[in-house]
N, C-alpha and C positions, 0 to 999 in steps of 0.2 A: 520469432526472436530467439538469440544463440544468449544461453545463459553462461557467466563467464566464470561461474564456480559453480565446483560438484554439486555443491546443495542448495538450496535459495536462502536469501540472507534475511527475506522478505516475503510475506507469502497474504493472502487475502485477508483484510479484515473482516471481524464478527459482524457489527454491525456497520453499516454506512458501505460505503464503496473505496477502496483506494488497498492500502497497502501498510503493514504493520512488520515489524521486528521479530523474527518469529526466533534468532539464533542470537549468539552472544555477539558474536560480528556484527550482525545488523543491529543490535541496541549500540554498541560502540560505536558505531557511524552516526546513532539517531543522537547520542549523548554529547559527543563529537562537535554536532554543527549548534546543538543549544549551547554548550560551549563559546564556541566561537562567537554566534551571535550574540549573546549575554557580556561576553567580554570585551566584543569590539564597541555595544554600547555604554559598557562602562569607561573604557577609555577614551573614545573620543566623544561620546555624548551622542545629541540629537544633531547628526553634523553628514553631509554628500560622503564623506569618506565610510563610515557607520555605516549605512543603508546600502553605499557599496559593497563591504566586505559582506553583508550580510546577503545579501542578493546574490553573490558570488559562491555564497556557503549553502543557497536555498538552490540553486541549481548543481553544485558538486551533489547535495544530498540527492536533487530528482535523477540525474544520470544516474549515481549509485544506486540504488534504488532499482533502478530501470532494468540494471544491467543485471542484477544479480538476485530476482526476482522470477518465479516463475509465472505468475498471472496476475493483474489485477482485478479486484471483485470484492463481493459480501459473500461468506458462507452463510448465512443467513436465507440471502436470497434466492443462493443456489440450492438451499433444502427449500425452500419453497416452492420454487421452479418444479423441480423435483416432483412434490407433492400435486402440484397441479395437474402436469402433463398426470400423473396416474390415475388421479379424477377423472379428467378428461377422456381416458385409453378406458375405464371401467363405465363408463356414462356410455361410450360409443358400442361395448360390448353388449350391457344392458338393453339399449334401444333396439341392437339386433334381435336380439330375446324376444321383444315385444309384438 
């Protein structure tokens, strides 16, 4: 994937999996569609048009996102990963030893 600005606007979450606001840009985008969404339920209520604009707003936010992001994931899991694979590479070592 061709990211569409120099820096990512978006970058891995700590915990859980997905995608977090790591730059000012990307909190204005995140701020942006709660915005939107919060408004277009104040104005038009519990109503087809509402869940419209808001659906409309939760897919600009996913493309954005998408685009200007460099990976999705957990840093968490990835230090853990991490840490296994070298268990695992020091276990294999060991057992030659044996």
């Amino acid at each position: 994937m061709r990211r569409l600005t120099e820096k990512p606007w978006f970058g891995k979450r700590h915990f859980g999996w997905g995608l977090q606001p790591i730059t000012a840009e990307g909190w204005i985008v995140t701020l942006l569609f709660i915005m939107i969404a919060l408004s277009s339920l104040h104005y038009f209520g519990d109503t087809e048009i509402s869940t419209g604009i808001t659906l409309t707003a939760v897919a600009a936010l996913l493309i954005i996102a998408y685009f200007t992001s460099d990976e999705m994931g957990s840093v968490v899991y990835d230090r853990l990963k991490a840490k296994y694979k070298r268990c695992k590479a020091s276990d294999k070592r060991r057992q030659k030893n044996i």
